[in-house]
N, CA, C and O atoms as CSV, one atom per row, in Angstrom:
chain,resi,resn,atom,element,x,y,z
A,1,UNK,N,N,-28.483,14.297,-11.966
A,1,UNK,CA,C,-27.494,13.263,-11.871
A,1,UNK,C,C,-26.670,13.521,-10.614
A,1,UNK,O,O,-26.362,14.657,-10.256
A,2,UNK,N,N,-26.306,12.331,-9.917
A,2,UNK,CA,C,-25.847,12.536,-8.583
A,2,UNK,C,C,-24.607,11.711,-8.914
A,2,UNK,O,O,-24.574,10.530,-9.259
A,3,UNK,N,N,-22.912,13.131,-8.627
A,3,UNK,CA,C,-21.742,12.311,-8.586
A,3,UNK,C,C,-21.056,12.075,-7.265
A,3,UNK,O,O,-21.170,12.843,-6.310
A,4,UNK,N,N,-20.504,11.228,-7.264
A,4,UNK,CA,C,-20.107,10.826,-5.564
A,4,UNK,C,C,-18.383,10.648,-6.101
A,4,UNK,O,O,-18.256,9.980,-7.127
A,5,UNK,N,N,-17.377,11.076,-5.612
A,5,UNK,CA,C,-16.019,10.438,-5.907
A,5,UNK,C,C,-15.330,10.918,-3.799
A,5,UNK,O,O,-15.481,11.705,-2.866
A,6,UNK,N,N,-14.832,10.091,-4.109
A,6,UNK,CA,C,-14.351,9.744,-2.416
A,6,UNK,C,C,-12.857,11.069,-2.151
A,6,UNK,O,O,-12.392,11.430,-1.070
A,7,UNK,N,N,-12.447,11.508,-3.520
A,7,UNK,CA,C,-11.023,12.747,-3.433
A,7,UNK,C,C,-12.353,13.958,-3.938
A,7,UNK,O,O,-11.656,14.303,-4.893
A,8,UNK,N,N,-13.030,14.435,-4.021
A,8,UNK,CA,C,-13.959,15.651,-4.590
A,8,UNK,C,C,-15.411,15.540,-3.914
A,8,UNK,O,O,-15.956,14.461,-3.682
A,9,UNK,N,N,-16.057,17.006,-3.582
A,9,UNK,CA,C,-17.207,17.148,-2.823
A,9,UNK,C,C,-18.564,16.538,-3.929
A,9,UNK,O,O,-18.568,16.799,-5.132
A,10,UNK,N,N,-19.408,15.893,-3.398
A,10,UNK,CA,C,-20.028,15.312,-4.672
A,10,UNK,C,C,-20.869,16.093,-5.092
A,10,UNK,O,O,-21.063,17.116,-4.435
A,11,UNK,N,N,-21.588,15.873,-6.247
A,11,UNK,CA,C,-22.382,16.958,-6.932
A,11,UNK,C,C,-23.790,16.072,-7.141
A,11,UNK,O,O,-24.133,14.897,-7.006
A,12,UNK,N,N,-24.615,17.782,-7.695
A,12,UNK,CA,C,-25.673,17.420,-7.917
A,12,UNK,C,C,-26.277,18.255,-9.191
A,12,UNK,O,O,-26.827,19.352,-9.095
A,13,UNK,N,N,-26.026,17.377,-10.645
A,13,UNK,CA,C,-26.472,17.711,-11.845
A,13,UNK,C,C,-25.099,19.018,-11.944
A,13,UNK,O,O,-25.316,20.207,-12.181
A,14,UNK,N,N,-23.818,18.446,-11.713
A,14,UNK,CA,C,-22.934,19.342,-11.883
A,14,UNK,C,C,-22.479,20.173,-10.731
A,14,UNK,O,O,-21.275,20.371,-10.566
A,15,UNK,N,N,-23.297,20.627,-9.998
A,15,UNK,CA,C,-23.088,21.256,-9.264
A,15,UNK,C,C,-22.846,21.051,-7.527
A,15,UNK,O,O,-23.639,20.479,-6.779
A,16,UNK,N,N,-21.779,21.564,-7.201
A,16,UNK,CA,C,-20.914,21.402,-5.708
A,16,UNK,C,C,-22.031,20.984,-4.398
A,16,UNK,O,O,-22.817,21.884,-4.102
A,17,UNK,N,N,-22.108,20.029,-3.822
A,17,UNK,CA,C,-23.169,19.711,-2.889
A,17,UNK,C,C,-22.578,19.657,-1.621
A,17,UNK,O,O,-21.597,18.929,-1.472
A,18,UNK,N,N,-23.239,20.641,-0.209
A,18,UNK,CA,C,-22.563,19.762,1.097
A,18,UNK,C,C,-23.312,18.664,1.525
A,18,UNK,O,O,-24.306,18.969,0.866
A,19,UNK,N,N,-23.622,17.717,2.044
A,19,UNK,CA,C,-23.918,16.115,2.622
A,19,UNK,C,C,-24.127,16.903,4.146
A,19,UNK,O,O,-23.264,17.378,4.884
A,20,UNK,N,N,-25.940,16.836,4.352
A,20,UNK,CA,C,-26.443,16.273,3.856
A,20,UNK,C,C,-27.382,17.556,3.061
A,20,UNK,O,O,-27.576,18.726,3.391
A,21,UNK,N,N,-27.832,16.779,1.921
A,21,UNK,CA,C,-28.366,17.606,0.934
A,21,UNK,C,C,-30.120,16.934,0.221
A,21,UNK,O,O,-30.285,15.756,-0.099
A,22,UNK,N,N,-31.140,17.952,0.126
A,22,UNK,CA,C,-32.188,17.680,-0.207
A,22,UNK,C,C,-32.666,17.846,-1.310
A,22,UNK,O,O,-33.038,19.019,-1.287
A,23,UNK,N,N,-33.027,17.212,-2.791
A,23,UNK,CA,C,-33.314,17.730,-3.709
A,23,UNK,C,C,-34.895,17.676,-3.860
A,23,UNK,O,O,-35.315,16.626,-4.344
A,24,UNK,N,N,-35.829,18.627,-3.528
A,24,UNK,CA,C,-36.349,19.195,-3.151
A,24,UNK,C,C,-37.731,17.812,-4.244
A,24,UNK,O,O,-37.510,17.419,-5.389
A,25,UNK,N,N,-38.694,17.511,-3.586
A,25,UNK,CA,C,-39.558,16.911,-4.274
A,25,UNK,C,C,-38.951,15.767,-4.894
A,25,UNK,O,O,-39.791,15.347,-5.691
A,26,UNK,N,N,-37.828,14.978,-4.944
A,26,UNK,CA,C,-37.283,13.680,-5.252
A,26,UNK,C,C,-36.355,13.217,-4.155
A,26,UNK,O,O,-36.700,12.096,-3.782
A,27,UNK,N,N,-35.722,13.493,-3.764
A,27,UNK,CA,C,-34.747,12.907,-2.864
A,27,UNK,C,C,-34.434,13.402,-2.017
A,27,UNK,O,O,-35.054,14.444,-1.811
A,28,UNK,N,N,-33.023,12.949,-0.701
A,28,UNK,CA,C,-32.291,13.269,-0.050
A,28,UNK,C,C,-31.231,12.706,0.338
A,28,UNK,O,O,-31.327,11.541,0.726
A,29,UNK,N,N,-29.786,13.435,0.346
A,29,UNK,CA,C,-28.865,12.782,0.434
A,29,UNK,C,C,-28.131,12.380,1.829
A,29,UNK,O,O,-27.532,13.386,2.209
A,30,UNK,N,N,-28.035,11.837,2.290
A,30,UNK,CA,C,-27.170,11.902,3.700
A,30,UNK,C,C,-25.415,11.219,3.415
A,30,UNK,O,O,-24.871,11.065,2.322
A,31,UNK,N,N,-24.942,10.966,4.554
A,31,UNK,CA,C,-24.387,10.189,4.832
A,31,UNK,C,C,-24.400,9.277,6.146
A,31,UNK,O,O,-24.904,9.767,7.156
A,32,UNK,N,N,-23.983,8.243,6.185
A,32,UNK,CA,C,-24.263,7.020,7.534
A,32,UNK,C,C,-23.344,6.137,7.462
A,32,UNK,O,O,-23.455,5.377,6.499
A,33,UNK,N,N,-22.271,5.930,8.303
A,33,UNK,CA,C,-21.731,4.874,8.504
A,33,UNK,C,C,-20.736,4.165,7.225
A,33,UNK,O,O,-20.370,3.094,6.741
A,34,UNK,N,N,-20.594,6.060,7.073
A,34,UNK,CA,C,-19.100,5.210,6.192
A,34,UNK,C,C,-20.258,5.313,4.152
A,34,UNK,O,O,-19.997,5.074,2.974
A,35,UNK,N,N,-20.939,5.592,4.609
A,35,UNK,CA,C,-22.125,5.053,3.045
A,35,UNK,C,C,-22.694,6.608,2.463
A,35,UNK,O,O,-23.318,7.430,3.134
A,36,UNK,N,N,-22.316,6.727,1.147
A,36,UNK,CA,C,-23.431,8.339,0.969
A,36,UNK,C,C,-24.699,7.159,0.856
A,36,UNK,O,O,-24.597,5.933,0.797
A,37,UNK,N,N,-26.392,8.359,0.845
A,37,UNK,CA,C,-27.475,7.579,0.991
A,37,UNK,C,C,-28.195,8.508,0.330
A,37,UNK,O,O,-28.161,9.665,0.748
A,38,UNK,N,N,-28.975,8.177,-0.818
A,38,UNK,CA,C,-29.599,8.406,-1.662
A,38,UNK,C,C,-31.024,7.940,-1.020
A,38,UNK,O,O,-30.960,6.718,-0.884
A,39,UNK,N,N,-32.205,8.400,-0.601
A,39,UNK,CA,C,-33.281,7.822,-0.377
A,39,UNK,C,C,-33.859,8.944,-1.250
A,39,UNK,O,O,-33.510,10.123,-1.322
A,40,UNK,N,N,-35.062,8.124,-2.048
A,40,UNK,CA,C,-35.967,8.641,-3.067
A,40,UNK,C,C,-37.123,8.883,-2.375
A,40,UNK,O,O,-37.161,8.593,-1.179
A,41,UNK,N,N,-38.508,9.585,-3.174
A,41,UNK,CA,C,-39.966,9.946,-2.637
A,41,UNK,C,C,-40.183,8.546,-2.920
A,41,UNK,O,O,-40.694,7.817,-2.070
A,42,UNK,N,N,-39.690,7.950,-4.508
A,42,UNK,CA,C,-40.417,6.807,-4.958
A,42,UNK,C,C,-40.173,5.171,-3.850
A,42,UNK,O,O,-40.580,4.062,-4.193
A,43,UNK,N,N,-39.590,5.407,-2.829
A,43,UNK,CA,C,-38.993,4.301,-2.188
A,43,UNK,C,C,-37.964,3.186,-2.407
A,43,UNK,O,O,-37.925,1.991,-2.116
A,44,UNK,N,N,-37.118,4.074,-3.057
A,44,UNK,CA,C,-35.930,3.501,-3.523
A,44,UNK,C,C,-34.354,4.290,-2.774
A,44,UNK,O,O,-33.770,5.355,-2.972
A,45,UNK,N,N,-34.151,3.243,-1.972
A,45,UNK,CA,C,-32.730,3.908,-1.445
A,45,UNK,C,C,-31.603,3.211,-1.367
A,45,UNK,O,O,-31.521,2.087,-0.874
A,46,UNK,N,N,-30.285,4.131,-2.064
A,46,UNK,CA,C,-29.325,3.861,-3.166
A,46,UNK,C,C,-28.226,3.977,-1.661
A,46,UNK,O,O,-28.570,4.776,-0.790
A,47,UNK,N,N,-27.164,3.289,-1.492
A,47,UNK,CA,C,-26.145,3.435,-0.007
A,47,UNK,C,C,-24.718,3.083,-1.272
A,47,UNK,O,O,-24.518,2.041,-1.897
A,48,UNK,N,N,-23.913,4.410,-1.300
A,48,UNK,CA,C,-22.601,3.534,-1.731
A,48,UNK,C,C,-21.260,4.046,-1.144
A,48,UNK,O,O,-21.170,5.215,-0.770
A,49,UNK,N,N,-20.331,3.277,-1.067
A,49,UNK,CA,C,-19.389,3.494,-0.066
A,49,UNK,C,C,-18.115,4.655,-0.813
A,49,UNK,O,O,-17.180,5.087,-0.139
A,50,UNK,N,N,-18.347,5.052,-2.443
A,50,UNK,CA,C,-17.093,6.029,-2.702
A,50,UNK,C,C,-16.405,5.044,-3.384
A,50,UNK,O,O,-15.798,5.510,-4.348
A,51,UNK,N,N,-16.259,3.684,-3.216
A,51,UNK,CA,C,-15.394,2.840,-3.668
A,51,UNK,C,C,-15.930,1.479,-4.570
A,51,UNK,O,O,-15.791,1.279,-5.777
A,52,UNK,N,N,-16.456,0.799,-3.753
A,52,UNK,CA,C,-16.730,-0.465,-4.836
A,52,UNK,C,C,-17.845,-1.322,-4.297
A,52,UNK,O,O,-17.966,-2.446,-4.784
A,53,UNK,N,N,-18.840,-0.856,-3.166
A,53,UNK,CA,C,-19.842,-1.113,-2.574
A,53,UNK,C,C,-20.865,-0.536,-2.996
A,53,UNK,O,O,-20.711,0.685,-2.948
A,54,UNK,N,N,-22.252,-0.971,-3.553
A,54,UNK,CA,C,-23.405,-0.359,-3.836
A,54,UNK,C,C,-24.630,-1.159,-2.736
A,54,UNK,O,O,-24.487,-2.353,-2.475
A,55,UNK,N,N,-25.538,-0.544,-2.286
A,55,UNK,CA,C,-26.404,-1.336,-1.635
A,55,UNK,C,C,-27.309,-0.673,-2.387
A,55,UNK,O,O,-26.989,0.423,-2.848
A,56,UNK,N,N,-28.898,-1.348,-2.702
A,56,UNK,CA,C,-30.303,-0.577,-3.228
A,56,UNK,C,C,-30.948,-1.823,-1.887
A,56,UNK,O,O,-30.576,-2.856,-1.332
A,57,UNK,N,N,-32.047,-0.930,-1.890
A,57,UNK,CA,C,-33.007,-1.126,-0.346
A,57,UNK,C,C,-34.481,-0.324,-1.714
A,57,UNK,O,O,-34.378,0.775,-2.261
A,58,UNK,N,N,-35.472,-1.162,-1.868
A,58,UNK,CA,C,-36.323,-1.126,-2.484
A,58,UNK,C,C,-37.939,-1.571,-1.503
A,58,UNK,O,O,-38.080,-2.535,-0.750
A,59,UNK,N,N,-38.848,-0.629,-1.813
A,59,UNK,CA,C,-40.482,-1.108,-0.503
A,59,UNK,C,C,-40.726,-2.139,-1.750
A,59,UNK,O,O,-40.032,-2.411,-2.730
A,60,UNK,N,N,-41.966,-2.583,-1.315
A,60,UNK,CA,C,-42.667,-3.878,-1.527
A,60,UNK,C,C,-43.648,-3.554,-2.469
A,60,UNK,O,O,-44.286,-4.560,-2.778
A,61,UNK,N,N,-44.049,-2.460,-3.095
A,61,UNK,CA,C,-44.280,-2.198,-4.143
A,61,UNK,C,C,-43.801,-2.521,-5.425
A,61,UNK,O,O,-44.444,-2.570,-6.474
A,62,UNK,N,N,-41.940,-2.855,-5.129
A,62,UNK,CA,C,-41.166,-3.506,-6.346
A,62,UNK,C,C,-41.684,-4.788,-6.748
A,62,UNK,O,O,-41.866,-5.058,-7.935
A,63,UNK,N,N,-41.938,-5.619,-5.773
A,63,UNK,CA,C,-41.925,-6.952,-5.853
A,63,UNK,C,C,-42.496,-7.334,-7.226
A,63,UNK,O,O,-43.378,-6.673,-7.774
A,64,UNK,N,N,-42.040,-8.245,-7.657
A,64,UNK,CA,C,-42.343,-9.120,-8.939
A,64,UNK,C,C,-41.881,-8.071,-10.072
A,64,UNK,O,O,-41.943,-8.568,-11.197
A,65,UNK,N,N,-41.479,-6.878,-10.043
A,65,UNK,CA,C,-41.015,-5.674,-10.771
A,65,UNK,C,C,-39.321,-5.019,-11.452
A,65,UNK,O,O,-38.928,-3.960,-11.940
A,66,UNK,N,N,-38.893,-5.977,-11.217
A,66,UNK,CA,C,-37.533,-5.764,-11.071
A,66,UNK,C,C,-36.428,-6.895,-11.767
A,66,UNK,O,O,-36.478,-8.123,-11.833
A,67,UNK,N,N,-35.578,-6.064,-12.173
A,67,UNK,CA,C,-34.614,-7.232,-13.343
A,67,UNK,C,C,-33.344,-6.707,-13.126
A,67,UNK,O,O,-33.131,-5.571,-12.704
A,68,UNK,N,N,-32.373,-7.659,-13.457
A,68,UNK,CA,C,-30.714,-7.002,-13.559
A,68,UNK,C,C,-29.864,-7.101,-12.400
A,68,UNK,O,O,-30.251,-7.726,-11.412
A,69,UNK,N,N,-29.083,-6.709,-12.427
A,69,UNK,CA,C,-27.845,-7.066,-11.006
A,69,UNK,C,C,-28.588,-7.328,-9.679
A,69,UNK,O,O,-28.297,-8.193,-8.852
A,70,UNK,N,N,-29.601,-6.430,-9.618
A,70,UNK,CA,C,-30.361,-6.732,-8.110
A,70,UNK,C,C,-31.661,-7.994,-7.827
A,70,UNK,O,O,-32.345,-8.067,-6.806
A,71,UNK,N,N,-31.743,-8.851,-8.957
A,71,UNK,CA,C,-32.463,-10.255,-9.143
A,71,UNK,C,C,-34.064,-9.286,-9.030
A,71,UNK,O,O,-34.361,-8.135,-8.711
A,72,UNK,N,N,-34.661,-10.273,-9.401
A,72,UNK,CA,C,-36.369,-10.168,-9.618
A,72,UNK,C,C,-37.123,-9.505,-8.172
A,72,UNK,O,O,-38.129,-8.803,-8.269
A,73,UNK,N,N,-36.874,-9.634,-7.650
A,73,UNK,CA,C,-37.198,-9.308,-6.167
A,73,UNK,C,C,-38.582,-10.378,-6.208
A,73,UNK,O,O,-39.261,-10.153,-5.206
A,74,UNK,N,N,-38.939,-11.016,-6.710
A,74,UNK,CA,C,-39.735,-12.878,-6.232
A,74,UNK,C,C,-39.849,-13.073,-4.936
A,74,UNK,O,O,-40.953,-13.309,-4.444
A,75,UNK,N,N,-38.673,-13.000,-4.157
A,75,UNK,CA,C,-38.964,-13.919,-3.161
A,75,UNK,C,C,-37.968,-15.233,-3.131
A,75,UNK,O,O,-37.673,-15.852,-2.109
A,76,UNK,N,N,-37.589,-15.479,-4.241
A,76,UNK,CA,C,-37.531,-17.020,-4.694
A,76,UNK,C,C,-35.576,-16.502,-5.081
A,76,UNK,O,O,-35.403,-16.202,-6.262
A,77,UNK,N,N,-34.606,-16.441,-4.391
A,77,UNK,CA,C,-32.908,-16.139,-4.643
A,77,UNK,C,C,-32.470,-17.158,-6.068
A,77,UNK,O,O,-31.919,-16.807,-7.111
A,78,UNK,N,N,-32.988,-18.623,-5.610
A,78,UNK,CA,C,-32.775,-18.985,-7.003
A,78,UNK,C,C,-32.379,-19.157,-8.562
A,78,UNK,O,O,-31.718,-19.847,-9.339
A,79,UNK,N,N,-33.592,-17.603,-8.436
A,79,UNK,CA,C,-34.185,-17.524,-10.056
A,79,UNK,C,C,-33.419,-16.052,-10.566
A,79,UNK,O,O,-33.405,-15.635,-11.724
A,80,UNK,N,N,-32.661,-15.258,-9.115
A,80,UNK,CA,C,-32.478,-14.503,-10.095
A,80,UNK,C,C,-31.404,-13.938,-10.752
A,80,UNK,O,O,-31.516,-12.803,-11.213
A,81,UNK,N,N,-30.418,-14.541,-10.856
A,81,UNK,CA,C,-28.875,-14.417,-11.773
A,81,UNK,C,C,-29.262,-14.537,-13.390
A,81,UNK,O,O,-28.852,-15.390,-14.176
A,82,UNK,N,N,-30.025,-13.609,-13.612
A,82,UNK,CA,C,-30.534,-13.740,-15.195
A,82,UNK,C,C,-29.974,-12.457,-16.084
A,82,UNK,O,O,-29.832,-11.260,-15.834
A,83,UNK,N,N,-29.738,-13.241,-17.179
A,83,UNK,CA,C,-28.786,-12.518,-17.986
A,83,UNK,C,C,-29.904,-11.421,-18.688
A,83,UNK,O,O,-31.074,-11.404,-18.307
A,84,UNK,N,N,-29.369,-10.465,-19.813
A,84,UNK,CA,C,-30.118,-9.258,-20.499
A,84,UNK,C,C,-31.350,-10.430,-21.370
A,84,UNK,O,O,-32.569,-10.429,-21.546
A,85,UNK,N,N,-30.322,-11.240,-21.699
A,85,UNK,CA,C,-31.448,-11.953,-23.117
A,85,UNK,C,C,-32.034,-12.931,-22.296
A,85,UNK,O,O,-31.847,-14.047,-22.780
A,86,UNK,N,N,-32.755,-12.961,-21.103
A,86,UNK,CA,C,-33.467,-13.495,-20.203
A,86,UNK,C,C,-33.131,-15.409,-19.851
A,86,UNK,O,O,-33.880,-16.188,-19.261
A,87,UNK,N,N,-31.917,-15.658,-20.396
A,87,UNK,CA,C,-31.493,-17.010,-19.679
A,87,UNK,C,C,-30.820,-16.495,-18.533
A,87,UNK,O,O,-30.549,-15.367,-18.122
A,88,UNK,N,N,-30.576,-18.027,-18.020
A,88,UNK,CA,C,-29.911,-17.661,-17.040
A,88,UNK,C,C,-28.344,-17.996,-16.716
A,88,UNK,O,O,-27.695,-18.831,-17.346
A,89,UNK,N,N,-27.965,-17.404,-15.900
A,89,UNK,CA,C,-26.413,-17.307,-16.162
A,89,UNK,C,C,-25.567,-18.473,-15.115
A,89,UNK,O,O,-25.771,-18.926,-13.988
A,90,UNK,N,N,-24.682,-18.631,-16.019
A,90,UNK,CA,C,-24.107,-20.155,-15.619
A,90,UNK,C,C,-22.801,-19.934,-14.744
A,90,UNK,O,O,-22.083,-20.882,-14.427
A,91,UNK,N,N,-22.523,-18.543,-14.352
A,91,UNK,CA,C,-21.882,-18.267,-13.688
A,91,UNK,C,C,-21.731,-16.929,-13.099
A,91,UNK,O,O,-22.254,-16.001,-13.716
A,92,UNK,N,N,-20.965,-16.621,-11.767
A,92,UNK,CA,C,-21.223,-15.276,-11.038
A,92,UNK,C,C,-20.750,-14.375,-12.197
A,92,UNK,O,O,-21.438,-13.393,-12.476
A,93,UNK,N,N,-19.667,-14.626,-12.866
A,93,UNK,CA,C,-18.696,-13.782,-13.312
A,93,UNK,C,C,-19.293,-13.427,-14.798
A,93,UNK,O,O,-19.230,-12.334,-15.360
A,94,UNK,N,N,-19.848,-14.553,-15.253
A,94,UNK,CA,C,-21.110,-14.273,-16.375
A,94,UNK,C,C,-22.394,-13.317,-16.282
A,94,UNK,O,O,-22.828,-12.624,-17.202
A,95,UNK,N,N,-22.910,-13.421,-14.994
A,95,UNK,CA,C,-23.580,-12.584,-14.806
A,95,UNK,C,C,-23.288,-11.206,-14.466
A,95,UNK,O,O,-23.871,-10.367,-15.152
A,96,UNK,N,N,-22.471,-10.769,-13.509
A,96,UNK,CA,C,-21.770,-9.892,-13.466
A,96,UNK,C,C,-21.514,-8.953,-14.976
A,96,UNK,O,O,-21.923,-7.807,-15.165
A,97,UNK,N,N,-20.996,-9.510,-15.614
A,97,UNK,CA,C,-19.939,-8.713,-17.254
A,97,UNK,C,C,-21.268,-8.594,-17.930
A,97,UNK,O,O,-21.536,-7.491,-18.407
A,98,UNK,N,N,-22.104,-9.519,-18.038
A,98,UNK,CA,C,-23.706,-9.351,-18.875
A,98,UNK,C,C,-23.994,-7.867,-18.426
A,98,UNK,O,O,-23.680,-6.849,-19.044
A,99,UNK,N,N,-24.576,-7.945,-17.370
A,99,UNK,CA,C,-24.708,-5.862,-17.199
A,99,UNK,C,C,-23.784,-4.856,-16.940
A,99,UNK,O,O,-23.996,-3.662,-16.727
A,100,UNK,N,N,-22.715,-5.480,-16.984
A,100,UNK,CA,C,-21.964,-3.912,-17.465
A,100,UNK,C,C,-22.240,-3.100,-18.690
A,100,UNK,O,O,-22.822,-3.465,-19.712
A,101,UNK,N,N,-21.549,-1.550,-18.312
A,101,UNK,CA,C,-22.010,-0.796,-19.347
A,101,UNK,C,C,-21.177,-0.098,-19.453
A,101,UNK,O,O,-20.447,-0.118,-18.462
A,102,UNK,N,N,-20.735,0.891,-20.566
A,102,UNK,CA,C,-19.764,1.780,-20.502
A,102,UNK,C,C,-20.348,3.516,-19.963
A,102,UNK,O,O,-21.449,3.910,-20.347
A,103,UNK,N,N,-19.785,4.073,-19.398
A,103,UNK,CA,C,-19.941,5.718,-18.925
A,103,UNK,C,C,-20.470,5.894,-19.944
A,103,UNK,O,O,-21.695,5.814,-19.853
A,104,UNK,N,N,-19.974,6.176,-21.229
A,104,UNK,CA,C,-20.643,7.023,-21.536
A,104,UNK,C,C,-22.058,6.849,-22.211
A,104,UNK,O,O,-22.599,7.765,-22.831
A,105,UNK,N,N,-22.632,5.557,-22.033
A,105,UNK,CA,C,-24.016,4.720,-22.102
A,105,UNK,C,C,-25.292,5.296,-21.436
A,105,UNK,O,O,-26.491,5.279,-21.716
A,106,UNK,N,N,-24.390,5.911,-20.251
A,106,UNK,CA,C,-25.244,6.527,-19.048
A,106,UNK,C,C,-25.694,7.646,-18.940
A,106,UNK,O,O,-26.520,7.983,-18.092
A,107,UNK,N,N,-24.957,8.720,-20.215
A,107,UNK,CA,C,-26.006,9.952,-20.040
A,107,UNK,C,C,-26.998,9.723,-21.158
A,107,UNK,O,O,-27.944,10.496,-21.312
């Protein structure tokens, strides 16, 4: 588990990390431009700013593979503001609160 807080050095599975940091056979961490950067083996790379910015950058292997805050990856922007119970959502702010989760959901 990778913690990032913008007042404390971030960690990795608990433990004190300096940036930039390699977890050896899955990832590597950097920083760039203001962003920590999570890039995976699997081709998934996570950019967040400490505060209230998340970016995911996903290869083309995802395509047609993918659900939830970051839309279907289709092709098609459209289609993808879709809620958990697979309608679709009639508003940003609807969609948004649909995937929230609470902390402690996440371990």
């Amino acid at each position: 588990m990778l913690t990032v807080d913008v007042h404390s050095p971030s960690q990795v599975n608990g433990t004190a990390v300096s940036i930039p940091h390699n977890i050896l056979g899955l990832a590597s961490i950097s920083q760039s431009a203001g962003f920590i950067v999570v890039d995976t083996v699997t081709n998934v790379e996570v950019q967040y700013d400490g505060r209230s910015t998340v970016l995911v950058k996903v290869g083309p292997e995802y395509a047609n593979r993918l659900c939830g805050m970051c839309g279907n990856f289709n092709g098609n922007m459209m289609d993808d503001k879709v809620l958990p119970s697979g309608q679709t959502a009639r508003s940003d702010t609807e969609f948004g609160n649909s995937w929230k989760t609470e902390n402690n959901d996440l371990r």
